[in-house]
C-alpha positions as CSV (number, residue, x, y, z in Angstrom):
1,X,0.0,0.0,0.0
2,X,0.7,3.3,-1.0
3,X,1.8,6.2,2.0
4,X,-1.7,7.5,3.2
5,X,-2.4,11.3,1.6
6,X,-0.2,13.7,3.3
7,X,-3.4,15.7,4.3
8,X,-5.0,13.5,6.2
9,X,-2.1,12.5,8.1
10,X,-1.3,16.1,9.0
11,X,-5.6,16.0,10.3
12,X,-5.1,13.3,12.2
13,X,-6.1,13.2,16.1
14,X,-6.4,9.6,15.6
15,X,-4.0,6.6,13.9
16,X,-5.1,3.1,12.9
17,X,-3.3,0.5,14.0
18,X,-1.8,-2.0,11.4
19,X,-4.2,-4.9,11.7
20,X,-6.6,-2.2,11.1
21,X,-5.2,-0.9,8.4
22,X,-4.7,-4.7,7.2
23,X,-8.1,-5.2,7.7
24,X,-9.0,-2.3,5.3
25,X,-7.0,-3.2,3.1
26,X,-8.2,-6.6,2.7
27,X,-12.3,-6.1,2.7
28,X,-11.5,-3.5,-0.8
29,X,-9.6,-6.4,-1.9
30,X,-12.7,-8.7,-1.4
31,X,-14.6,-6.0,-3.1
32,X,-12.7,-5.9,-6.2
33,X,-12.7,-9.9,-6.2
34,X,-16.6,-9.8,-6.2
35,X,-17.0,-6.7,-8.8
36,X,-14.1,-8.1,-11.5
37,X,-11.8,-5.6,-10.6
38,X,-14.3,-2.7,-10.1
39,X,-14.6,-2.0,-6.2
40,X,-17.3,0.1,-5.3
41,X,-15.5,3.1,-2.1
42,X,-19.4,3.0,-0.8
43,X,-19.6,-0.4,-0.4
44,X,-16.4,-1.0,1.5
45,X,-17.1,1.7,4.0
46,X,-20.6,-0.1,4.8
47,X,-18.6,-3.2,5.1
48,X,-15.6,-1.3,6.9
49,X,-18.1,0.3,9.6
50,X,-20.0,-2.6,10.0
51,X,-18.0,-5.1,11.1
52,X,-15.7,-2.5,13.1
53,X,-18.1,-0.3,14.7
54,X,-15.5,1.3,17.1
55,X,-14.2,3.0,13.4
56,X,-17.4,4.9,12.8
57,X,-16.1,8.0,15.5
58,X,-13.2,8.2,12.6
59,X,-15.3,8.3,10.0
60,X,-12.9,11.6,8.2
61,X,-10.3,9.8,8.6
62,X,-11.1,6.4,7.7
63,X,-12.8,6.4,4.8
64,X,-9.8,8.3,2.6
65,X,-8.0,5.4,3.4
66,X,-11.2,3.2,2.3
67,X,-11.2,5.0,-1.1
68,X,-7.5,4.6,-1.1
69,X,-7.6,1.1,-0.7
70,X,-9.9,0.9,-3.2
71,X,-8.2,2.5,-6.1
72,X,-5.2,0.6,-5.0
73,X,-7.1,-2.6,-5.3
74,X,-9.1,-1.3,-8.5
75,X,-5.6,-1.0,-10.0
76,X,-3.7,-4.5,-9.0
77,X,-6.8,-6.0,-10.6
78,X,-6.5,-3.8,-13.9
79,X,-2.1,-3.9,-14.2
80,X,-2.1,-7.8,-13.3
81,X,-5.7,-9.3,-13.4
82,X,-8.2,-10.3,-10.6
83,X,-6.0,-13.5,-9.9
84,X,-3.6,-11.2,-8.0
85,X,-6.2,-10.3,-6.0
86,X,-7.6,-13.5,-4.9
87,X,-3.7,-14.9,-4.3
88,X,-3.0,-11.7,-2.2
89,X,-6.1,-13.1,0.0
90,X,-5.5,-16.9,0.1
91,X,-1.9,-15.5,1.6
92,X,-3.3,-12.9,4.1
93,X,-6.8,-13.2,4.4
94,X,-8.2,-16.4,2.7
95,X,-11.3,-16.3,5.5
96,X,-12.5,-13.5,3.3
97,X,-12.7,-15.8,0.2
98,X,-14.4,-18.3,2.1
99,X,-17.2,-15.5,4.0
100,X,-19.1,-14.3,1.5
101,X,-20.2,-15.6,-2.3
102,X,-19.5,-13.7,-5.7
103,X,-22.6,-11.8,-6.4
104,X,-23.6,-10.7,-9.4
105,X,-23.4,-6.8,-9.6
106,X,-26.1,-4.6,-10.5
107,X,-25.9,-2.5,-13.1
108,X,-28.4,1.2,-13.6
109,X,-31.1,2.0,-11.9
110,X,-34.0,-0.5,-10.3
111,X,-36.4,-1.6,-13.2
112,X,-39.3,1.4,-13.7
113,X,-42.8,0.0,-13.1
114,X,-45.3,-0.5,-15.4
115,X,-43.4,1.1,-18.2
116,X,-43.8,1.4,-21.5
117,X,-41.3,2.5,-24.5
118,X,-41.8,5.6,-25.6
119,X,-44.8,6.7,-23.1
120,X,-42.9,7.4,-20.5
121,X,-43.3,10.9,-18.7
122,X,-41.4,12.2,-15.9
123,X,-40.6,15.5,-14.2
124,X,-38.8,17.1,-11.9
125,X,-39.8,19.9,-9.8
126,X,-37.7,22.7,-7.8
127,X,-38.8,25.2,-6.0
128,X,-36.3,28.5,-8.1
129,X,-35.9,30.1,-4.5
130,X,-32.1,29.4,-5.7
131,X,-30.4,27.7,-7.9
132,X,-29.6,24.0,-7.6
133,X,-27.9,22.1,-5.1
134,X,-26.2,18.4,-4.1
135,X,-29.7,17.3,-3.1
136,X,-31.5,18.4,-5.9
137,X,-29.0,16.0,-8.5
138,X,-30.5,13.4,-7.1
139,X,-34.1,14.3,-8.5
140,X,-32.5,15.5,-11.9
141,X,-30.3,12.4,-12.5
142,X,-32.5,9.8,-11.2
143,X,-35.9,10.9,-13.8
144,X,-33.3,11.9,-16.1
145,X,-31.8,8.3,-16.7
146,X,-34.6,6.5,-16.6
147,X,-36.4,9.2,-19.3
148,X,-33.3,8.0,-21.1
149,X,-33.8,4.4,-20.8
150,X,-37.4,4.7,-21.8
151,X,-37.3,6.8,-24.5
152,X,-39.2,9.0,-23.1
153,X,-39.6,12.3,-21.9
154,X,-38.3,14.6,-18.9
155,X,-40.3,18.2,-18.2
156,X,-38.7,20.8,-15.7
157,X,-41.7,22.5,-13.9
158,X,-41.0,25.5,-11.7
159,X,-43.1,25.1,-8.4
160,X,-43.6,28.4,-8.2
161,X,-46.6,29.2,-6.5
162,X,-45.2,30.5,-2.8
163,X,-44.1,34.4,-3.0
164,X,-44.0,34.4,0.8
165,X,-42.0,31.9,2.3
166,X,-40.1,30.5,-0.2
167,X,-39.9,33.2,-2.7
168,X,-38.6,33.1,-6.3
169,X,-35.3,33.8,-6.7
170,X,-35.5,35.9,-10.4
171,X,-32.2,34.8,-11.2
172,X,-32.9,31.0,-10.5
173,X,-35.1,30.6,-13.5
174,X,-32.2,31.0,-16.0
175,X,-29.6,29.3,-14.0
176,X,-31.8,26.3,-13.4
177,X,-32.3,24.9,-17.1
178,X,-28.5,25.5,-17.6
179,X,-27.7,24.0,-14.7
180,X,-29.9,20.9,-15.3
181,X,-28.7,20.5,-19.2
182,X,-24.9,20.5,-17.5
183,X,-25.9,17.6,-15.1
184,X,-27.8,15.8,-17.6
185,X,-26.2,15.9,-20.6
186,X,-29.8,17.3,-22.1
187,X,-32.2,20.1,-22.1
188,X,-35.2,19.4,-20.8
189,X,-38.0,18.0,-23.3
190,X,-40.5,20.6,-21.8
191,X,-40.4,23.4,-19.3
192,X,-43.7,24.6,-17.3
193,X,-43.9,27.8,-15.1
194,X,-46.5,26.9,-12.6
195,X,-47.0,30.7,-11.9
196,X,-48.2,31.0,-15.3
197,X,-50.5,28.4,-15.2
198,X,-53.0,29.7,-12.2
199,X,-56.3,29.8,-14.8
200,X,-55.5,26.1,-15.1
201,X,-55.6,25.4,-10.9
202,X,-58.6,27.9,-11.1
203,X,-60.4,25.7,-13.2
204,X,-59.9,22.3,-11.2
205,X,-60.9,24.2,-8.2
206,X,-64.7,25.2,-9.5
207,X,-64.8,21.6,-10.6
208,X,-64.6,20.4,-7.0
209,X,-66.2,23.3,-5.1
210,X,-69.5,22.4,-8.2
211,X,-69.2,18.5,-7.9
212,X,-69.0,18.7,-3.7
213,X,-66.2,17.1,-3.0
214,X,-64.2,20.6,-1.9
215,X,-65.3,23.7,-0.1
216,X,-64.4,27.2,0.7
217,X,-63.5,27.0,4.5
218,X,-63.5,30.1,6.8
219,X,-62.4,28.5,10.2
220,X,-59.3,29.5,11.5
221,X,-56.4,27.6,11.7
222,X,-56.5,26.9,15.0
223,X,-60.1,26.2,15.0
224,X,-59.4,24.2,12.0
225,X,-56.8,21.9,14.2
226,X,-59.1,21.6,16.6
227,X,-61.7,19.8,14.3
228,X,-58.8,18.0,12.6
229,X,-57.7,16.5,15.8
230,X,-61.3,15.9,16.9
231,X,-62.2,13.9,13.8
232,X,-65.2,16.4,13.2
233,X,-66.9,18.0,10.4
234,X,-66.5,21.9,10.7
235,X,-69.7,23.9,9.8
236,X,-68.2,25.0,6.1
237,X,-68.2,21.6,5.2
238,X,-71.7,21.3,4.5
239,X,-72.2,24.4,2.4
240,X,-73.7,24.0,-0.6
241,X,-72.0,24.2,-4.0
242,X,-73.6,27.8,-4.7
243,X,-72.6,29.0,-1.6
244,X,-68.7,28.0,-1.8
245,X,-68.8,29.3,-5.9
246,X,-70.0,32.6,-3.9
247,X,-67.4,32.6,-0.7
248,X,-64.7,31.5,-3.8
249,X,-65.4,34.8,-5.7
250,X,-64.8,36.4,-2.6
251,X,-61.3,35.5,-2.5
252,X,-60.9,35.9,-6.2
253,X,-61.9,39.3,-6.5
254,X,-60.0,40.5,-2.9
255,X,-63.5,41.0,-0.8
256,X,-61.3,38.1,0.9
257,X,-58.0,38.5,2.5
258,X,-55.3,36.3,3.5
259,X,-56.4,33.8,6.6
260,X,-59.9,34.6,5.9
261,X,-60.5,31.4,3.7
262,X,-59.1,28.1,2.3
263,X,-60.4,25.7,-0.1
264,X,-60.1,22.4,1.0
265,X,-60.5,18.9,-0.2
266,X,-62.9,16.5,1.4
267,X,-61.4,13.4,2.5
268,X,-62.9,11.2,5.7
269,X,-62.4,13.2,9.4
270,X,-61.8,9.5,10.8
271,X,-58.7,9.1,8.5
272,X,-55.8,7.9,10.5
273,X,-53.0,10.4,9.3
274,X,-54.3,13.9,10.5
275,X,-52.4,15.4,7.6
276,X,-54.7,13.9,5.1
277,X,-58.6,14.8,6.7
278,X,-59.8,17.6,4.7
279,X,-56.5,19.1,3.5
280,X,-56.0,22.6,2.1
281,X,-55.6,23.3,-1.9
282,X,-55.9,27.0,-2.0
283,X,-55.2,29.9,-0.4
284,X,-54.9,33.6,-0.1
285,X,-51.9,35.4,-0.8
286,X,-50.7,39.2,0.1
287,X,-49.2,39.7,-3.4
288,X,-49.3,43.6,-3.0
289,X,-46.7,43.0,-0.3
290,X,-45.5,39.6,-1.3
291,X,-45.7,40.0,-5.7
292,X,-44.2,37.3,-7.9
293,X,-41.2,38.3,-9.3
294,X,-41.9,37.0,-12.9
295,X,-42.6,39.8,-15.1
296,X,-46.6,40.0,-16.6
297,X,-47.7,38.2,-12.9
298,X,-46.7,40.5,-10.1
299,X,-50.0,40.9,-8.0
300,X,-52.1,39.7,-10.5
301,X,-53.2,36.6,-8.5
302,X,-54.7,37.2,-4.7
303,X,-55.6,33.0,-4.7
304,X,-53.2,30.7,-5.3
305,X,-52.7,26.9,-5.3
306,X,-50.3,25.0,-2.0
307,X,-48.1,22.7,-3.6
308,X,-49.9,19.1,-3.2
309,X,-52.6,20.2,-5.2
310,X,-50.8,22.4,-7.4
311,X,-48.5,19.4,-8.5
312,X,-51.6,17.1,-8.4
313,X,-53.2,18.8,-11.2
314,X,-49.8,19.9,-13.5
315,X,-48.9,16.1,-12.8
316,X,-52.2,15.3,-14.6
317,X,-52.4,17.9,-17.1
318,X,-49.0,16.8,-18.6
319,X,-49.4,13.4,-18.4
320,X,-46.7,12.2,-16.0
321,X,-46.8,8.7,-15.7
322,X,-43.9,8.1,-13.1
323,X,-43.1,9.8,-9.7
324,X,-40.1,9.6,-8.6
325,X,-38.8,12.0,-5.4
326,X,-38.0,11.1,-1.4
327,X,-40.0,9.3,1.0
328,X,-40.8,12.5,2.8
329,X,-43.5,13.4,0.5
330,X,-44.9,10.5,1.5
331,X,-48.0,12.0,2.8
332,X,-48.3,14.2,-0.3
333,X,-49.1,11.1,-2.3
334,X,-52.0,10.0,-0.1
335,X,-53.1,13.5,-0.4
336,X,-53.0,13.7,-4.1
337,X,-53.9,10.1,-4.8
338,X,-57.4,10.7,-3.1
339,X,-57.8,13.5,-4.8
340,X,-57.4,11.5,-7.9
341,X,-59.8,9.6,-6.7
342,X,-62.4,12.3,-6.8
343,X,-61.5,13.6,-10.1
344,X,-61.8,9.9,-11.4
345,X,-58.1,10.0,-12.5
346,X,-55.6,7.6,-12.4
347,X,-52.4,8.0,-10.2
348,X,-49.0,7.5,-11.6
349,X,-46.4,4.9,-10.4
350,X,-44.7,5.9,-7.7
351,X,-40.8,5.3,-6.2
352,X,-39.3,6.6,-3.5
353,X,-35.7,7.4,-1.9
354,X,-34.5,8.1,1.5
355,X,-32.0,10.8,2.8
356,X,-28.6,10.6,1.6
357,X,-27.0,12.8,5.0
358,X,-22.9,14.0,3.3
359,X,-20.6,13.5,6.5
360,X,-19.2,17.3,5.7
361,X,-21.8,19.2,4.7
362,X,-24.4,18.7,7.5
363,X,-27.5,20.5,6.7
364,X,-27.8,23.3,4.0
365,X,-31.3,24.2,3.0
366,X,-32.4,26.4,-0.5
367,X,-33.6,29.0,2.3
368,X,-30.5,29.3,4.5
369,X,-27.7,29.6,1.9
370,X,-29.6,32.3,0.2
371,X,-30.3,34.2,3.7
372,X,-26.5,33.5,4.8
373,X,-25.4,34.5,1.1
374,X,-27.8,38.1,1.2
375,X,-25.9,38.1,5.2
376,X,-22.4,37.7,3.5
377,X,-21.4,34.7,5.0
378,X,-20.5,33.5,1.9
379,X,-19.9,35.1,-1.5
380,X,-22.1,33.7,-3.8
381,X,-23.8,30.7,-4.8
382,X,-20.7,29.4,-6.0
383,X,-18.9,29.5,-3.0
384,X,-16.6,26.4,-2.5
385,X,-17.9,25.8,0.8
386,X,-21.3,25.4,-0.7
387,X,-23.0,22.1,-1.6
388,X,-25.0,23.7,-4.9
389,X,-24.4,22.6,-7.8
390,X,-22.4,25.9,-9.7
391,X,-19.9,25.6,-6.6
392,X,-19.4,22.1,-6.9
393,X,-18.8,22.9,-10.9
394,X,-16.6,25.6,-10.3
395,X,-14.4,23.0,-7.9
396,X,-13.8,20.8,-10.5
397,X,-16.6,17.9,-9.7
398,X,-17.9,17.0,-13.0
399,X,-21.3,15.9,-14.1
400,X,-20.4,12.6,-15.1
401,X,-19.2,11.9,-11.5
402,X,-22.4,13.3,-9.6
403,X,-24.1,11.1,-12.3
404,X,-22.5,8.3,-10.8
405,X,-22.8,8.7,-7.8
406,X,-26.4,9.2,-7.6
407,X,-27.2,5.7,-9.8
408,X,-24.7,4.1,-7.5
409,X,-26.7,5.0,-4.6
410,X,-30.4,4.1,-6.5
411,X,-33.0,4.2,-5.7
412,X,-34.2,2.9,-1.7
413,X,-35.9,3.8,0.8
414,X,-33.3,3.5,3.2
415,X,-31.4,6.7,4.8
416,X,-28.0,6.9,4.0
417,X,-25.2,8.7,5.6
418,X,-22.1,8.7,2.9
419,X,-18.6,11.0,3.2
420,X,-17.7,13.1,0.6
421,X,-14.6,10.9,-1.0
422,X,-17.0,8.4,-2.5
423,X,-18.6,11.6,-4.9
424,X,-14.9,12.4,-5.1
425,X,-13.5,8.5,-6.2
426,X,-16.2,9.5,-8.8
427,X,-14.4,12.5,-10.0
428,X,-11.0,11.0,-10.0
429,X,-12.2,8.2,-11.8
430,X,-13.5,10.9,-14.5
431,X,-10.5,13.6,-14.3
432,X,-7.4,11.5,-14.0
433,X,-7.0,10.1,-17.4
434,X,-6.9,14.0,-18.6
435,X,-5.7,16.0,-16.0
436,X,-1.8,17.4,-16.8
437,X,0.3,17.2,-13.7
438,X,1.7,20.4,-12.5
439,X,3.6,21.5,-9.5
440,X,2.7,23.9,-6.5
441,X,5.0,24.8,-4.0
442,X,3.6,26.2,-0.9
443,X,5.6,28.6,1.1
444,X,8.9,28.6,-1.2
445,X,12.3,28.1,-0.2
446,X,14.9,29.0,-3.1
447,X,17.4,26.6,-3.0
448,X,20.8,27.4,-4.8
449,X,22.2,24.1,-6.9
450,X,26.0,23.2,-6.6
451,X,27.2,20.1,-8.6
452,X,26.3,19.0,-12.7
453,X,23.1,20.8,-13.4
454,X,21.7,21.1,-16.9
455,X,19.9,24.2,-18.3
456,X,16.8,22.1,-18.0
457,X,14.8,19.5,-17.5
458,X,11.9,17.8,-19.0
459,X,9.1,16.1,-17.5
460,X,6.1,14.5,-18.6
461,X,2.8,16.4,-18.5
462,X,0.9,13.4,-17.7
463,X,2.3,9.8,-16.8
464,X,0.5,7.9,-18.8
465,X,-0.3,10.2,-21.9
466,X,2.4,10.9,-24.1
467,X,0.3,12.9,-26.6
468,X,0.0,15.2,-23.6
469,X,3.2,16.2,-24.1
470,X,6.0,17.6,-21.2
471,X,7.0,20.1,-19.1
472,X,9.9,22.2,-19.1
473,X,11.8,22.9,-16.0
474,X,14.3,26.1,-16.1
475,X,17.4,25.3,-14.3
476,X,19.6,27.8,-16.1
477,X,20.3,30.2,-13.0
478,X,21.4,26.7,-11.0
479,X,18.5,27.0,-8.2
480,X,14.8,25.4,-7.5
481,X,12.0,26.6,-5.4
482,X,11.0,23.9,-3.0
483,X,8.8,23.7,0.3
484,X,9.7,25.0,3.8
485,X,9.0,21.8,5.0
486,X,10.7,19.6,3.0
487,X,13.8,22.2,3.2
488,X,14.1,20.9,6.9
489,X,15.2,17.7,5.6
490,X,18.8,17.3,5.0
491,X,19.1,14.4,2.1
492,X,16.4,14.7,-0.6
493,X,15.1,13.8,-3.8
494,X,13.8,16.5,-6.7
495,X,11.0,14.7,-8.4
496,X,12.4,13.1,-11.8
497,X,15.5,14.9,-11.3
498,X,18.6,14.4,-8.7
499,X,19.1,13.3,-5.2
500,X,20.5,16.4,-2.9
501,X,22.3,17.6,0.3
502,X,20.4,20.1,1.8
503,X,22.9,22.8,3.7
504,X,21.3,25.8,4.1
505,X,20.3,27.6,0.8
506,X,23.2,25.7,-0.7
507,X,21.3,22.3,-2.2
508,X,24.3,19.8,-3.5
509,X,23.6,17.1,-6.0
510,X,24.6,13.7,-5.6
511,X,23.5,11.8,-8.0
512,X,20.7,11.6,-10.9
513,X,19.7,7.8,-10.1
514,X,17.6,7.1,-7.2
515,X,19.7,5.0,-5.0
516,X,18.2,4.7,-1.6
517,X,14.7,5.6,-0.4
518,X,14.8,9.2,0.9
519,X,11.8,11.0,0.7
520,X,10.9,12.4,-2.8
521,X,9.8,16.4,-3.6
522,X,8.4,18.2,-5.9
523,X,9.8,21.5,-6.6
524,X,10.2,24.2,-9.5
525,X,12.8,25.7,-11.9
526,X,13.0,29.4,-12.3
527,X,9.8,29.6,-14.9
528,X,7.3,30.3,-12.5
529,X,5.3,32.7,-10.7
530,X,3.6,33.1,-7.5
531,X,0.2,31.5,-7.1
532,X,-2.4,31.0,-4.7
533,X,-4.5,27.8,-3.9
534,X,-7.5,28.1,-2.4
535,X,-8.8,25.4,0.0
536,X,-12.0,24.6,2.3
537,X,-10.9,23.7,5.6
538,X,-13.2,23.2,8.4
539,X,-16.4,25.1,6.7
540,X,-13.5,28.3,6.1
541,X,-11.7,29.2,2.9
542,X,-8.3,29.3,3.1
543,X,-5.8,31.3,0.9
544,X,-2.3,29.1,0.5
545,X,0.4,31.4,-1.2
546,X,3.0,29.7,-3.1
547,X,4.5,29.2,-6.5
548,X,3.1,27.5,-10.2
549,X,4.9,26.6,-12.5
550,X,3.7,28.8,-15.6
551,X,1.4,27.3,-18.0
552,X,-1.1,28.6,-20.9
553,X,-4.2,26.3,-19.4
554,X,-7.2,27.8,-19.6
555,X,-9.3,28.8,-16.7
556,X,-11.8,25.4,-15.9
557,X,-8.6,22.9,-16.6
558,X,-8.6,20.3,-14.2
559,X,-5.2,19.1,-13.1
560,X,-3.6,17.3,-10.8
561,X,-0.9,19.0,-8.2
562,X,1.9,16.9,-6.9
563,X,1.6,15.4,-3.8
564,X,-1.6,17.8,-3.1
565,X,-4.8,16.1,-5.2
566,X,-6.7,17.8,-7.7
567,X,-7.5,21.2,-8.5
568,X,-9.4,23.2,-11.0
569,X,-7.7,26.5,-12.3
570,X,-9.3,29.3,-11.6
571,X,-7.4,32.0,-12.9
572,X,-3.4,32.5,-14.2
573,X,-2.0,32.2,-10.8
574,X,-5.0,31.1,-8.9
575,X,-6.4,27.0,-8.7
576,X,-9.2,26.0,-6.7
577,X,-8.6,22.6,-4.6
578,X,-11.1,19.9,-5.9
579,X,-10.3,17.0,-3.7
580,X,-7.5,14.3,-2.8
C-alpha cells in the first residue's frame, strides 16, 4: 500500500493501527474480487463500519483510506488481473474468500414499473428560490436516466406558487435549465412555469367546489386543528356548491384577505393520518406585499394553489406517468392520490428514496444559503464551501461523477449517511485520465544548486499520456524553489530529477539515479510565478500562497498538483482545490 495522503495525516487526532489498516485493506480487496476488478468506495465503508463499529467516530479519517484502498485494489486487478487479487487473500486473508459468495453486480437504476417504451413521462420539480444544489442531483439524474432508458420524456416545472416563504429567486429561473442541461447531458424535453398556469388550478378548483367534494372553509387555523384532531366536520363543510362558488369569488376578486379562507379537499375526518382529513388546496396570498417576481404576474393573482394540489393537477395535465422524489412526501401522495380519486383519475407509479446525509456538509437548505449569502457569510452561490451545484462545478466535480454517484446509490428507501470521498472516487475516476500534472510549492524556499546541473529538465505532463506532451523545468540560473518543510530535511530527492544535500540555501547534487529511499519532492525551476491555492478547511476558505509553475491552461482545466490532489484553475496564478 501506498503512504496514506499527506493531508490526512497532518488532520489526524487519531491513527489506525496496522491490523486495522490490514483489515482495510483486505475487505477493498474482497470487493474488487466480487466486482471483476471494479470496487465500489461506498460499499467498502458499509462493510468497513460494519463489522468494526468502534471505526465509525473516525469516520474523516477512515474512509480516505477506504477509497485509497480501493483505487489501490481497482488497480492491481486492472495492471495484473483479478488473480492477484484472490492470491494476495489466500496468503493474508483467505477467510474472506471463504465469508461471503460472488454476487452478481447490478448494473443502472431499479427496473421502472409499469413502463412502456416511448410513453414514459417524468418531471422534476424545484422550488427557483435558488439555484440547484447536491440534493437536488438526485431528483434530476435519477428521472433523467430512466427518461433516457425509456425513450421517453423529462419536463422541468418550476413550483412556483409561494411568493412568501419561499420566494422566487429571479435569477434562478435561468440558471436552473443550464444547470440541469450540464448535469444531464440534455435540455429538458418541456419546461412549465406553474405561476403561469393559475387559470389552469382555477379551473380544477370550481370543478370540486361544483361537484361537492371541496369547499371554501373560513375556520381558523386553530379552530381548524381543533376539528382535525377531533375527527369532526366543521360547519363549512356542508355548504352547498352555490354558496362555496360565492365565498370562492370572494377571495378571487379580494372582498377576501389572506387567513380569511381556504379551499379544502374532502377526505374522511376518521382518517388515520391527520395530515390527510380535509387538507387545504388553495389559499390567499398578500401579493401587493408579497408580488411574484416574474414579469406579466406580479399581484395579478390574490388566490393561489399550496403545492400538493398544485403538482396534483400539472402532474395530470401533462401526463406524467412516473413519480419519482423522497419518502418525505410521503403523505403528499396520499393527499394527491385521493384527490385523484375524486376527479376519477388515475395516479402515476410511484418510487421513492431516503436521505442521503454527506458526513461534511451537515444540513444546508435552499432558504439558509440564500439568507447567509444576502448576510455575507458566503460570497455567492458558487462559494466552494457550498453544496450547490455551480460551486461544486466551479471545484472541479464533473457531471459525469455526480451522475454516478447518484445511480450508484439508487433508488431505496433506506437513509444513507455517505462521506464526501465516494462523490470524489467519482471525479478522479473521470478527471485523471486527462488532467496534466503540475507543480505547487507552498511557502517557497529558493534553493541554490551546486554540482552537474543542466539548463533544463523535462518532465512529462501526464504519466500515462504521451500525446500530452512535457514540461519544461528552467534550471539555467542553477536554483529550484521547494517547500519549507521539505527544506528541513537534510538528504532529498527533486522529483524526476537528482538526489540532494540540503545545507542551508546551498542544495548539492549527488546523484541523478535514485539509490536509496529518501523522501521524494516536488519542486520548481525558475519559470514560475507566484500563485495562490485556495482550500475549504473546516467550513473556512483558506488562501495558500506559493509558487506554479507557468502554463497557458485555460481557466476550468482540471489538473492534478503533486503530492496535493486535484484542483481546478481558476485564474493564471490562482487553482481552486477539488479534492484528494
Amino acid at each position: 500500500m501506498n503512504g496514506w495522503p499527506l493531508a490526512v495525516l497532518k488532520r489526524m487526532s487519531w491513527t489506525p493501527d496496522e491490523e486495522t489498516l490490514a483489515a482495510i485493506r483486505h475487505l477493498a480487496i474482497q470487493n474488487a474480487i466480487e466486482y471483476e476488478g471494479k470496487a465500489v468506495p461506498g460499499s467498502v465503508i458499509g462493510r468497513v463500519m460494519g463489522s468494526m463499529t468502534d471505526l465509525r467516530q473516525h469516520g474523516s479519517v477512515v474512509s480516505p483510506m477506504i477509497v485509497q484502498a480501493v483505487n489501490e485494489a481497482n488497480e492491481i486487478a486492472s495492471s495484473q488481473g483479478v488473480d492477484a487479487l484472490i492470491e494476495i487473500l489466500q496468503n493474508e486473508a483467505p477467510h474472506l474468500l471463504l465469508k461471503r459468495e460472488k454476487k452478481e453486480r447490478r448494473t443502472g437504476l431499479p427496473e421502472l414499473a409499469n413502463a412502456v417504451k416511448g410513453k414514459v413521462v417524468l418531471r422534476f420539480a424545484p422550488n427557483p428560490n435558488g439555484p440547484l444544489s447536491f440534493g437536488h442531483a438526485r431528483g434530476l439524474v435519477i428521472n433523467s436516466t430512466y427518461a433516457k432508458q425509456w425513450d421517453g420524456e423529462l419536463i422541468l416545472r418550476f413550483d412556483d406558487t409561494d411568493t412568501t416563504v419561499k420566494p422566487p429567486l429571479p435569477s434562478a429561473y435561468k440558471q436552473i435549465p443550464q444547470e440541469a442541461e450540464w448535469l444531464i447531458g440534455f435540455k429538458p424535453h418541456r419546461i412549465v412555469f406553474a405561476s403561469e398556469r393559475i387559470t389552469h388550478y382555477y379551473e380544477h378548483a370550481v370543478m370540486m367546489l361544483n361537484r361537492g367534494f371541496g369547499y371554501v372553509c373560513q375556520c381558523s387555523g386553530e379552530a381548524f386543528k381543533v376539528f382535525r384532531e377531533s375527527k369532526t366536520e366543521c360547519p363549512c363543510r356542508n355548504n352547498s356548491s352555490e354558496i362555496n362558488i360565492e365565498l370562492w369569488n370572494k377571495m378571487i376578486d379580494g372582498t377576501f384577505v389572506p387567513g380569511d379562507a381556504v379551499v379544502r379537499v374532502k377526505t374522511d375526518m376518521e382518517l388515520k393520518n391527520p395530515a390527510l382529513r380535509d387538507w387545504p388546496a388553495l389559499r390567499m396570498q398578500d401579493t401587493e406585499k408579497h408580488p411574484h417576481p416574474r414579469e406579466g404576474i406580479g399581484s395579478k393573482y390574490k388566490v393561489w394553489p399550496l403545492l400538493d394540489f398544485q403538482s396534483a393537477v400539472e402532474d395530470y395535465l401533462q401526463g406524467v406517468t412516473h413519480i419519482i422524489r423522497g419518502k418525505d412526501l410521503m403523505d403528499s401522495t396520499r393527499k394527491q392520490t385521493l384527490l385523484y380519486q375524486h376527479f376519477g383519475w388515475e395516479y402515476p407509479e410511484t418510487m421513492y428514496w431516503g436521505r442521503v446525509k454527506v458526513h461534511e456538509w451537515g444540513g444546508f437548505s435552499t432558504s439558509q444559503m440564500r439568507r447567509d449569502i444576502e448576510a455575507g457569510l458566503f460570497e455567492g452561490w458558487n462559494d466552494p464551501r457550498l453544496p450547490t451545484l455551480s460551486a461544486l462545478k466551479e471545484r472541479g466535480i464533473t457531471a459525469r461523477a455526480l451522475r454516478h454517484f447518484w445511480v450508484e446509490l439508487g433508488v431505496t428507501q433506506k437513509d444513507i449517511s455517505v462521506p464526501l470521498s465516494t462523490l470524489y472516487s467519482h471525479n478522479t475516476k473521470e478527471i485523471d485520465a486527462t488532467a496534466p500534472r503540475i507543480s505547487f510549492v507552498k511557502d517557497p524556499v529558493k534553493l541554490s544548486l551546486q554540482g552537474d546541473c543542466p539548463d533544463n529538465i523535462s518532465i512529462a505532463t501526464h504519466p500515462n499520456d504521451k500525446s500530452m506532451g512535457q514540461r519544461i523545468f528552467n534550471l539555467n540560473d542553477n536554483s529550484v524553489y521547494i517547500s519549507a518543510e521539505d527544506a528541513d530535511q537534510t538528504d532529498t530527492r527533486l522529483k524526476d530529477f537528482c538526489n540532494i544535500s540540503i545545507d542551508g540555501s546551498i542544495a548539492q547534487i549527488t546523484s541523478t539515479e535514485r539509490i536509496d529511499k529518501r523522501p521524494i519532492v516536488h519542486w520548481l525551476g525558475s519559470n514560475c510565478e507566484d500563485a495562490e491555492l485556495v482550500m475549504v478547511e473546516d467550513g473556512k476558505l483558506v488562501s495558500i500562497k506559493g509558487k506554479f509553475e507557468n502554463h497557458d491552461y485555460p481557466i476550468g482545466t482540471a489538473v492534478q498538483m503533486e503530492r496535493i490532489g486535484y484542483g481546478i484553475i481558476a485564474a493564471k496564478n490562482k487553482i481552486v482545490f477539488t479534492h484528494n
